[in-house]
FIKOLNU-162625 format. One record per residue (C-alpha): chain; residue number from 1; x, y, z; residue in three letters. Coordinates in nm, 4 decimals. Example, Ala and Ser with C-alpha at 12.3 -4.5 7.8 and 13.67 -1.06 7.14 Angstrom:
2
<pt mol="A" seq="1" u="1.2300" v="-0.4500" w="0.7800" type="ALA"/>
<pt mol="A" seq="2" u="1.3670" v="-0.1060" w="0.7140" type="SER"/>
end
This chain:
235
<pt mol="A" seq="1" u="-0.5375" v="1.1932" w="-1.5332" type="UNK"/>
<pt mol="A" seq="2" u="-0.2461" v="1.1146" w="-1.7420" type="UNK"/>
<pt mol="A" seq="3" u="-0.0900" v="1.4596" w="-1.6561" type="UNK"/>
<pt mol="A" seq="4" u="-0.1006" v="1.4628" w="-1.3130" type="UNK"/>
<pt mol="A" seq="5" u="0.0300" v="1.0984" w="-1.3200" type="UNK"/>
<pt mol="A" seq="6" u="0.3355" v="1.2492" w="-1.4808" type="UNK"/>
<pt mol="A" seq="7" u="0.3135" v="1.5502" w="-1.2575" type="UNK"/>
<pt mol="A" seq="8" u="0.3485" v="1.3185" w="-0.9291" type="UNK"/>
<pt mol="A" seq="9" u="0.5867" v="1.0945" w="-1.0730" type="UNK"/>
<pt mol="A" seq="10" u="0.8301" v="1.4220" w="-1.1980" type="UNK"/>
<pt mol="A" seq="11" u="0.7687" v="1.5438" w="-0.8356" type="UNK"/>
<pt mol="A" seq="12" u="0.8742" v="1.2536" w="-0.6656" type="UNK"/>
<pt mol="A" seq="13" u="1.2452" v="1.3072" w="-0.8389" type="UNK"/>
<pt mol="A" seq="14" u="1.2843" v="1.6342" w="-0.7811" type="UNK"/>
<pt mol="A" seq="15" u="1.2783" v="1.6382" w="-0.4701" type="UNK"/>
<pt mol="A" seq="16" u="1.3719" v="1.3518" w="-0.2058" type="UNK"/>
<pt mol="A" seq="17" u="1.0674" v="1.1515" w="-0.1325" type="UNK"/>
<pt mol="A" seq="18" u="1.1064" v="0.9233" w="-0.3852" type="UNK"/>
<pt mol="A" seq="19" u="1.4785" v="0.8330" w="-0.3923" type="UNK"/>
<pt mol="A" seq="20" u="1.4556" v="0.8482" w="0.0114" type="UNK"/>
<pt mol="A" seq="21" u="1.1457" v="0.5778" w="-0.0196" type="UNK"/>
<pt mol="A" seq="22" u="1.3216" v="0.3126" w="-0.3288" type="UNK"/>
<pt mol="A" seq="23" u="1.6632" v="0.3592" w="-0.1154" type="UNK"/>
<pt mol="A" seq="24" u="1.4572" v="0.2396" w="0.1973" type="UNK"/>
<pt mol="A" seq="25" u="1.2386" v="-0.0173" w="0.0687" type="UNK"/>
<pt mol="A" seq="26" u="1.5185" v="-0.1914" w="-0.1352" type="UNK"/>
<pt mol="A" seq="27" u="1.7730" v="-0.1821" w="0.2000" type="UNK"/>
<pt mol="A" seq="28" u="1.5323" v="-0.3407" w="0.4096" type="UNK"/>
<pt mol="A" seq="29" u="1.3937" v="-0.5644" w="0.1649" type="UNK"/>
<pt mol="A" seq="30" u="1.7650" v="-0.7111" w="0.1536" type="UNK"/>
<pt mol="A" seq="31" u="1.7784" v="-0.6834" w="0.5598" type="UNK"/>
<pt mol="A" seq="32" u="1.4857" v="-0.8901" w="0.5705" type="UNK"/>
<pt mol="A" seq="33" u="1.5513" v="-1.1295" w="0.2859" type="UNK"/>
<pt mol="A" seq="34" u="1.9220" v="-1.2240" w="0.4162" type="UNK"/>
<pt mol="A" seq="35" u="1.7418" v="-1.3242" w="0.7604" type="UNK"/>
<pt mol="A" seq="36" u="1.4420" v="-1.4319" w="0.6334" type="UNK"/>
<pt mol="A" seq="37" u="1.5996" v="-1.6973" w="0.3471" type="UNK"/>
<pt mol="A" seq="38" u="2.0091" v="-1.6729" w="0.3376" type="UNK"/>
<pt mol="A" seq="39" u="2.0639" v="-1.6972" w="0.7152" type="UNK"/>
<pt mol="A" seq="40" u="1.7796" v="-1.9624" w="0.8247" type="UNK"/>
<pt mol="A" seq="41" u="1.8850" v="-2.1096" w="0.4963" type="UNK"/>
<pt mol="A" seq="42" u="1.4942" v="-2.1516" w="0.3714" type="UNK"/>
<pt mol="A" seq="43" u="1.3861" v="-2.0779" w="0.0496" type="UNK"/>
<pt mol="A" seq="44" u="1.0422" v="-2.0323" w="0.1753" type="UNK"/>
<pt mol="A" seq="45" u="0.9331" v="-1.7038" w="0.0207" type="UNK"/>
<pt mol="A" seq="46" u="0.5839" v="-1.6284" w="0.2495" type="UNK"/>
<pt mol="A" seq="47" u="0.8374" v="-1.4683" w="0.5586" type="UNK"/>
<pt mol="A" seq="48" u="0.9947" v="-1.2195" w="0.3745" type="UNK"/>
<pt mol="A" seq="49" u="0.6230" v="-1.0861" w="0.2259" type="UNK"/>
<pt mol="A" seq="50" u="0.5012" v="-1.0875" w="0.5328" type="UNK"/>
<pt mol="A" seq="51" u="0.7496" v="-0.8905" w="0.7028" type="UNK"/>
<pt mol="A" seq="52" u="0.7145" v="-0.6324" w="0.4026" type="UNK"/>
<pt mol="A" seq="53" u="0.3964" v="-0.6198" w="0.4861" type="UNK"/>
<pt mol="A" seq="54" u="0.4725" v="-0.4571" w="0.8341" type="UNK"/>
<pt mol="A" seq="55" u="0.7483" v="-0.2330" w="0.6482" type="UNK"/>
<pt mol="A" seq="56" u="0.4418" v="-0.1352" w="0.3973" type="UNK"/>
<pt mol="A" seq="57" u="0.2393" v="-0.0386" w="0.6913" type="UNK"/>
<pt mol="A" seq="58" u="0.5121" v="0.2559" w="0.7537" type="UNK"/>
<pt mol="A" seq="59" u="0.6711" v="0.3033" w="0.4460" type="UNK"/>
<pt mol="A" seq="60" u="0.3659" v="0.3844" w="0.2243" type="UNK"/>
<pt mol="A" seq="61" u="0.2077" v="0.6409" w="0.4552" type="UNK"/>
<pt mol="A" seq="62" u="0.5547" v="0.8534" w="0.3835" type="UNK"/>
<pt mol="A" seq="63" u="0.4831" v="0.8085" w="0.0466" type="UNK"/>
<pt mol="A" seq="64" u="0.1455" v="0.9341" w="0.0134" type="UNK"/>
<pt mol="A" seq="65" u="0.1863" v="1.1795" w="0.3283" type="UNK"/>
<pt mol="A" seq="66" u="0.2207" v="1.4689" w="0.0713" type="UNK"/>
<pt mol="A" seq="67" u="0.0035" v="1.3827" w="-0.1968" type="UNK"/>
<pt mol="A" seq="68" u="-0.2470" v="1.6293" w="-0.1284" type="UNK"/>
<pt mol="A" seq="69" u="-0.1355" v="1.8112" w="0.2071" type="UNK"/>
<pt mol="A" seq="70" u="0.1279" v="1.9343" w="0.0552" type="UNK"/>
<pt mol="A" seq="71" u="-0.0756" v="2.0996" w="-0.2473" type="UNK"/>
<pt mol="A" seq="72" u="-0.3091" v="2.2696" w="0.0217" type="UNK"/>
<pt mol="A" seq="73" u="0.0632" v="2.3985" w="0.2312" type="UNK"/>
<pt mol="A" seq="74" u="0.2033" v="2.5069" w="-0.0552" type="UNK"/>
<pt mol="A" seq="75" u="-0.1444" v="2.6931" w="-0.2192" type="UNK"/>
<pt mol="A" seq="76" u="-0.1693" v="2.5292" w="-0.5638" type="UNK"/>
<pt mol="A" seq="77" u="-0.4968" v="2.3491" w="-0.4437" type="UNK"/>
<pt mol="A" seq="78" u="-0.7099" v="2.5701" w="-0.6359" type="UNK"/>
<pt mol="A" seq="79" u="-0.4900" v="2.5503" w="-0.9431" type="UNK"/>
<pt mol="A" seq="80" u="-0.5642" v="2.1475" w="-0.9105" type="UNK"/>
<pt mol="A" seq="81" u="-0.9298" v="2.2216" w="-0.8319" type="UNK"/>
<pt mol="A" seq="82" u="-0.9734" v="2.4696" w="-1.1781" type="UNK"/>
<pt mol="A" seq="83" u="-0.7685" v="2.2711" w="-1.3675" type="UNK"/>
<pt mol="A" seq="84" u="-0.9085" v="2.0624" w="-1.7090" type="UNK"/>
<pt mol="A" seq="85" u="-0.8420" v="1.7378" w="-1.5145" type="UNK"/>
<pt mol="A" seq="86" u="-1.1753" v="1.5910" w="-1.3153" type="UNK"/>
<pt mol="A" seq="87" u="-1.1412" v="1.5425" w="-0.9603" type="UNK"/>
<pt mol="A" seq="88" u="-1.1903" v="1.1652" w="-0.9845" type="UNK"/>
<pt mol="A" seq="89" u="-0.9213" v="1.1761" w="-1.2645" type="UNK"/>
<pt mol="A" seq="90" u="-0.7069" v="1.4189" w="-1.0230" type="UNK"/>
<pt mol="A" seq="91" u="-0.7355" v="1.0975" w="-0.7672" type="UNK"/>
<pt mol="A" seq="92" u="-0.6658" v="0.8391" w="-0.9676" type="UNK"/>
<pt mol="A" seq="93" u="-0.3626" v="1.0244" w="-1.1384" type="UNK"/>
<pt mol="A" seq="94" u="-0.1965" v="1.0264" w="-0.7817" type="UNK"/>
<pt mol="A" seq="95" u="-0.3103" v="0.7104" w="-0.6585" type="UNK"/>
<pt mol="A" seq="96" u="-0.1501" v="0.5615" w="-0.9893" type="UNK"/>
<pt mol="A" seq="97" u="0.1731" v="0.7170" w="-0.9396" type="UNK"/>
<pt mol="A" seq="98" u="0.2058" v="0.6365" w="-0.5733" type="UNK"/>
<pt mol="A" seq="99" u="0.1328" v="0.2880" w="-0.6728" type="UNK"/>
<pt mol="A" seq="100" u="0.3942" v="0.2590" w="-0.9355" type="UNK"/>
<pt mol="A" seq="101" u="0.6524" v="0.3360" w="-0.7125" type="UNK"/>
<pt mol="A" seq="102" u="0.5384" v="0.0799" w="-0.4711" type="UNK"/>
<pt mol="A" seq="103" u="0.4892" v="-0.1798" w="-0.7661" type="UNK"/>
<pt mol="A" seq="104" u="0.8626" v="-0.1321" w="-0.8737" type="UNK"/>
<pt mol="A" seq="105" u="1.0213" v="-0.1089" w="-0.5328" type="UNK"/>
<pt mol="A" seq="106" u="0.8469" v="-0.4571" w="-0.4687" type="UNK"/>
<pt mol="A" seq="107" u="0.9124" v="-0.6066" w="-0.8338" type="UNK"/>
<pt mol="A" seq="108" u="1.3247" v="-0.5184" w="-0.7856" type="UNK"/>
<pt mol="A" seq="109" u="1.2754" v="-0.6144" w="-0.4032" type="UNK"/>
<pt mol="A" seq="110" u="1.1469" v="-0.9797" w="-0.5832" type="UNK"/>
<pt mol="A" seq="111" u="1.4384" v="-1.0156" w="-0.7655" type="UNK"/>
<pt mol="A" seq="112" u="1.6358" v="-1.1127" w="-0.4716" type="UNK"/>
<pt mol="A" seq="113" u="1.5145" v="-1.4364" w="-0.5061" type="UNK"/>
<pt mol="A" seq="114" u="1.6527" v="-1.5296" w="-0.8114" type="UNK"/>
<pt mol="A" seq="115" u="2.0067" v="-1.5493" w="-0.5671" type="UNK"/>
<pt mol="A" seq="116" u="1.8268" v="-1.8922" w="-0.4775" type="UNK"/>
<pt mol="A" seq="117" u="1.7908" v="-2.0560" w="-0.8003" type="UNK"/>
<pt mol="A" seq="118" u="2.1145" v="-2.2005" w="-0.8025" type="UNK"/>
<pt mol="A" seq="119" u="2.0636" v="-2.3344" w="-0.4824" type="UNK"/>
<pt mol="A" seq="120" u="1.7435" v="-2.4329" w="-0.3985" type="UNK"/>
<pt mol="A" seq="121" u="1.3938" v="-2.4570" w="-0.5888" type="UNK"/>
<pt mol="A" seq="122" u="1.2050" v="-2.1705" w="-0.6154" type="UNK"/>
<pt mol="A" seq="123" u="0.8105" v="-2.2162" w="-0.6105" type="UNK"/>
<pt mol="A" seq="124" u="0.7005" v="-1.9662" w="-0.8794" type="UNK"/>
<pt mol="A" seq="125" u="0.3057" v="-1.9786" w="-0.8469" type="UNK"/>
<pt mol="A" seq="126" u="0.3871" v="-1.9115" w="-0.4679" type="UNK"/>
<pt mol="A" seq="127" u="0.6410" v="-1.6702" w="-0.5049" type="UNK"/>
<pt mol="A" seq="128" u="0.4049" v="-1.4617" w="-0.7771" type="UNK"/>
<pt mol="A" seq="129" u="0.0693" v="-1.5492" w="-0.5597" type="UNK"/>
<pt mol="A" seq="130" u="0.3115" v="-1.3662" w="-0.2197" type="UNK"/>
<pt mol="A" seq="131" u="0.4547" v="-1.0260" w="-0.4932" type="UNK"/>
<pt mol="A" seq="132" u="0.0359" v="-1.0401" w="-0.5748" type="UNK"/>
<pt mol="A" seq="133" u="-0.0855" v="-1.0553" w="-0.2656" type="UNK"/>
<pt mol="A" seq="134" u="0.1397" v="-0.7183" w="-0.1580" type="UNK"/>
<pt mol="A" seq="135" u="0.0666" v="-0.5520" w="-0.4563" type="UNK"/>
<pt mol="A" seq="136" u="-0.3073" v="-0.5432" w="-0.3474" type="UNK"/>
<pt mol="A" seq="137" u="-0.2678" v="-0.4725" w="0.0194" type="UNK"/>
<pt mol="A" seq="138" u="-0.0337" v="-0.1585" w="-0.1160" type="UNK"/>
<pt mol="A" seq="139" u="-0.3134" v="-0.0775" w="-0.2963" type="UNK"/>
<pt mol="A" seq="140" u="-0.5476" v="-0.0584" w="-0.0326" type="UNK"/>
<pt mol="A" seq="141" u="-0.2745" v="0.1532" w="0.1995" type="UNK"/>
<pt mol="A" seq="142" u="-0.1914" v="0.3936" w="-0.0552" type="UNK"/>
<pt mol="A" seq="143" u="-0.5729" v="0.4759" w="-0.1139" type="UNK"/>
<pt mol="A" seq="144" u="-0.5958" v="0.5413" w="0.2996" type="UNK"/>
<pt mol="A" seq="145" u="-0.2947" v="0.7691" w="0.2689" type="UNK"/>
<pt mol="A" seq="146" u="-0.4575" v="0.9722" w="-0.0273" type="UNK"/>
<pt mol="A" seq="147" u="-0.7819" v="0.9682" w="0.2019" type="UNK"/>
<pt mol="A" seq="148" u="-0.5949" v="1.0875" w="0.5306" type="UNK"/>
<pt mol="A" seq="149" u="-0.3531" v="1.3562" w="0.2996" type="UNK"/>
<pt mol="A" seq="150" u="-0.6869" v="1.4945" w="0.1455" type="UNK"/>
<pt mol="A" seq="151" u="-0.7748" v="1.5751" w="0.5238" type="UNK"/>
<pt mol="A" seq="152" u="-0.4918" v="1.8032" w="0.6194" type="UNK"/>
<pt mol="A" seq="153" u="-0.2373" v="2.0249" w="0.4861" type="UNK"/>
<pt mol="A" seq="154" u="0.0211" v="1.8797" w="0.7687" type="UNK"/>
<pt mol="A" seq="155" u="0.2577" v="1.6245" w="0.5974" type="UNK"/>
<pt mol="A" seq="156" u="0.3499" v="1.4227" w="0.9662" type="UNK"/>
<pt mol="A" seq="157" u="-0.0506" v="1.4631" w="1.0764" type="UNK"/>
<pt mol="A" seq="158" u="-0.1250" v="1.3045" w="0.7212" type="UNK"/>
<pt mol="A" seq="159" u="0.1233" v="0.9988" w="0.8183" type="UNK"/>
<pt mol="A" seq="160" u="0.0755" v="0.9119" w="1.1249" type="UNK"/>
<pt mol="A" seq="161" u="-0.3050" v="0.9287" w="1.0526" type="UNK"/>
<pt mol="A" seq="162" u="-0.2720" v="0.6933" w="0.7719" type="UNK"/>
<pt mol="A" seq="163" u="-0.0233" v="0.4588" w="0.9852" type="UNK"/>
<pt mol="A" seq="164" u="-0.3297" v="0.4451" w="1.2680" type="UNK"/>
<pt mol="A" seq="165" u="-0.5685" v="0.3514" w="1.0372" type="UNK"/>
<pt mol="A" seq="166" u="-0.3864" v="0.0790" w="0.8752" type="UNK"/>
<pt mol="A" seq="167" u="-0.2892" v="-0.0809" w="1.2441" type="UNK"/>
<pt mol="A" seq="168" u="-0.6649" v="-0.0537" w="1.3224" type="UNK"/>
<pt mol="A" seq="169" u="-0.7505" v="-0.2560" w="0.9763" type="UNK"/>
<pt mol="A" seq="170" u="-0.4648" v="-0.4962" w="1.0706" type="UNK"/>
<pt mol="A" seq="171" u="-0.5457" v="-0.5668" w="1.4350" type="UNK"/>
<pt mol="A" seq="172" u="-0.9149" v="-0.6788" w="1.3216" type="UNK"/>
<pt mol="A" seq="173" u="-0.7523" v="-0.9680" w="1.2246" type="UNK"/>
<pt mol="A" seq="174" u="-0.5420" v="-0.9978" w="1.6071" type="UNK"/>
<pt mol="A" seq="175" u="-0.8272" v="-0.9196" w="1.7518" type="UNK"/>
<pt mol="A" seq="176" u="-1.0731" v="-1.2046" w="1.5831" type="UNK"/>
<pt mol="A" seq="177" u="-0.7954" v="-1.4558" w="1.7631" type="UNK"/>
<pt mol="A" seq="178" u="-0.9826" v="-1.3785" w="2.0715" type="UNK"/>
<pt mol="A" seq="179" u="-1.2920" v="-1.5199" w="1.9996" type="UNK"/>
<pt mol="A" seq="180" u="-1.3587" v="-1.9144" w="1.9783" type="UNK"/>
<pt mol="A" seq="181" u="-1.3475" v="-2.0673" w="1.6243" type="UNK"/>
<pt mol="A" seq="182" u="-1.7234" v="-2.1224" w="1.5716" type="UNK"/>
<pt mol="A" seq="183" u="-1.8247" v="-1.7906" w="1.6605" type="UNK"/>
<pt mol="A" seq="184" u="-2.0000" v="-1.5455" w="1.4463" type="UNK"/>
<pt mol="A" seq="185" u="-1.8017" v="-1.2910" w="1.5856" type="UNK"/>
<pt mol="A" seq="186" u="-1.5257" v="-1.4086" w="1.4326" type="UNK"/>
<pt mol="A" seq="187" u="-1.6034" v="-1.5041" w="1.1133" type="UNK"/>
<pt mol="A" seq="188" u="-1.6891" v="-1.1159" w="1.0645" type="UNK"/>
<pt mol="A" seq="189" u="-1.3891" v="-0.9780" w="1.2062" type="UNK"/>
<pt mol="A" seq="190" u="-1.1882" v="-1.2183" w="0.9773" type="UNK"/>
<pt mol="A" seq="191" u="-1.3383" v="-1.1643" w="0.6855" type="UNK"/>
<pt mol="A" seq="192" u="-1.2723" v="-0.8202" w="0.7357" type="UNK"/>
<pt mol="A" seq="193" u="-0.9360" v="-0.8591" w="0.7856" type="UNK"/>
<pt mol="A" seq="194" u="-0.6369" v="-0.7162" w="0.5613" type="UNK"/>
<pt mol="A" seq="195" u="-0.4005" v="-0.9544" w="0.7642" type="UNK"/>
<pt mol="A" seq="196" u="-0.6405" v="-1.2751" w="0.7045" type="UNK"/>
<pt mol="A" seq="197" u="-0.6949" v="-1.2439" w="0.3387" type="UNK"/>
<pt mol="A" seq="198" u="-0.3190" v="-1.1628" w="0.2470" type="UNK"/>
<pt mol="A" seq="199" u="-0.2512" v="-1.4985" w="0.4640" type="UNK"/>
<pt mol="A" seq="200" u="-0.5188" v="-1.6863" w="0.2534" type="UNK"/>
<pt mol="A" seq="201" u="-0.3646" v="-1.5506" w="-0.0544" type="UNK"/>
<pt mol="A" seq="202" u="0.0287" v="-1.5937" w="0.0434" type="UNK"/>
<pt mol="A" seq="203" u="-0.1032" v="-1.9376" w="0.0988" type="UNK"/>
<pt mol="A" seq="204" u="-0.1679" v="-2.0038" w="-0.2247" type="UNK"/>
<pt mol="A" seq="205" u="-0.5180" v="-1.9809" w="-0.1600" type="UNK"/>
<pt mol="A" seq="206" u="-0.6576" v="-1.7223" w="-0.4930" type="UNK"/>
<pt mol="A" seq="207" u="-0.9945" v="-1.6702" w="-0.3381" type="UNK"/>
<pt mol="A" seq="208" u="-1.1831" v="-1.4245" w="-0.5858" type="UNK"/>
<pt mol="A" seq="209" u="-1.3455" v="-1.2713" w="-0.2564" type="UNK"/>
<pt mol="A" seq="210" u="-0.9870" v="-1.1545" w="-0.1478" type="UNK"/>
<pt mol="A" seq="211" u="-0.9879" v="-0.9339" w="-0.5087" type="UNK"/>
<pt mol="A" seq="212" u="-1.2877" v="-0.8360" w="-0.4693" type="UNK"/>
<pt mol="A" seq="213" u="-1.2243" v="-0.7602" w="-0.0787" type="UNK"/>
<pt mol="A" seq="214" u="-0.8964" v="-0.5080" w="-0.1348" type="UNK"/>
<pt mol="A" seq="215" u="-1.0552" v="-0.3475" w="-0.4402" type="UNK"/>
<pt mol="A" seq="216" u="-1.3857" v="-0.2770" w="-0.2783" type="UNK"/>
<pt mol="A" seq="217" u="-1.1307" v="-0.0986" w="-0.0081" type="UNK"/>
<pt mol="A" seq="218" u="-0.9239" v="0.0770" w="-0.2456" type="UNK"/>
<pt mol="A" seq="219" u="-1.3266" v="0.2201" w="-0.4214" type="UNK"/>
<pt mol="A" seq="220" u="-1.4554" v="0.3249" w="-0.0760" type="UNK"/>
<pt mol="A" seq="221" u="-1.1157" v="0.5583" w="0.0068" type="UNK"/>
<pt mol="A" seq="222" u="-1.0294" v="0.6940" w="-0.3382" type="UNK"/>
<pt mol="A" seq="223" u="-1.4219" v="0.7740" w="-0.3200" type="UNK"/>
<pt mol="A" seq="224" u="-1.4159" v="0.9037" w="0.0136" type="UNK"/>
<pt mol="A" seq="225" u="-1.1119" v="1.1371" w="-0.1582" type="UNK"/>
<pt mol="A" seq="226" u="-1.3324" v="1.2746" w="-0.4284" type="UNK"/>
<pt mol="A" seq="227" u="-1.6103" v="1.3780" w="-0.2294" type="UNK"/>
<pt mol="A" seq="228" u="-1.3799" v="1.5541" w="-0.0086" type="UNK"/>
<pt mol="A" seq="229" u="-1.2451" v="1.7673" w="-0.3168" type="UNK"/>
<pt mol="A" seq="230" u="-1.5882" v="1.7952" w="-0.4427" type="UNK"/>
<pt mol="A" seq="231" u="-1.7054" v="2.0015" w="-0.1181" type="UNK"/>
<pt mol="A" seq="232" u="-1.3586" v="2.1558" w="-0.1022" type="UNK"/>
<pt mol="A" seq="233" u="-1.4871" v="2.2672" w="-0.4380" type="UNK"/>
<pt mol="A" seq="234" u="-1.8048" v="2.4216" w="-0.3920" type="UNK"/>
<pt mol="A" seq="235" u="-1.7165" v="2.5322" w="-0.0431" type="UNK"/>
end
């Protein structure tokens, strides 16, 4: 696990995918943070996560697009498959890496705040409950890439894939506005809803059914990866 973790990581400098993504995610983290806190002069911290969130939605699909298509384009699939490394271990070793690059563009993204401290007060339980609250729904995006990349050997197939899932997770929680409050109806679609829970949790609100929610997510794709590799396998 620990090898391919470096393996992805080394990849993702030599070539341009992961300069092209931290170069990205940093400019428009400042795009959205000058309108977001410098030019409505608000030191509320909520807008600019949620707008990252949308970014996220894009950005993180690129990331992941060639996590696995590209080892089935390229042929070295088998040499993965044969390999000392488990398949679960081969899945988390990516995953990990993916993540870590997501983790630190957010975490240097986060220190634009620290502009405001001279300024104006900056609520640090909120602030860390809004980086926290990212940090998991990455989590749950990157896992859908991996799942979507395992699929096909097409990089832009493996994006866009993974981009139409992640608008179908987040428009559960559009949709559920269309139902009436007390409805049952409702109260599932919200509950399943990426967009609802990182609200509660941006909030302030550290419901342990929000963990538990984007983890259980996170399990179901990186499984749905290793079975996937296990037919590919035996196939």
């Amino acid at each position: 696990m620990i090898a391919i973790f470096k393996r992805e990581m080394r990849s993702y400098f030599t070539g341009v995918i992961g300069y092209v993504f931290l170069v990205l995610f940093l400019a428009i983290a400042g795009v959205v943070f000058a309108y977001t806190t410098l030019f409505s002069m608000s030191a509320e911290v909520t807008p600019f996560y949620t707008v990252m969130l949308i970014f996220s939605a894009i950005a993180l699909p690129i990331l992941t697009m060639k996590s696995f298509s590209e080892e089935r384009k390229m042929k070295t699939e088998q040499l993965l498959l044969t390999s000392p490394v488990s398949i679960p271990g081969m899945v988390i070793g990516k995953f990990l890496a993916a993540f870590a690059m997501f983790a630190a563009a957010l975490i240097f993204s986060s220190l634009y705040f620290l502009f405001l401290i001279p300024y104006a007060p900056i609520k640090a339980a909120l602030l860390i409950g809004n980086v926290l609250a990212l940090l998991l729904v990455g989590m749950t995006f990157i896992s859908i890439g991996l799942f979507v990349s395992s699929l096909t050997e097409n990089q832009l197939s493996a994006a866009v894939g993974t981009i139409a899932i992640i608008i179908g997770f987040l428009g559960i929680g559009i949709l559920s506005s269309l139902f009436p409050a007390n409805y049952w109806f409702r109260f599932v679609l919200e509950s399943l809803s990426i967009l609802q829970r990182f609200q509660n949790l941006t909030a302030g609100f550290f419901e342990l059914s929000s963990f538990v929610y984007y983890i259980s997510i996170t399990a179901v794709f990186l499984y749905l990866t290793v079975r996937t590799y296990d037919r590919r396998r035996y196939n």
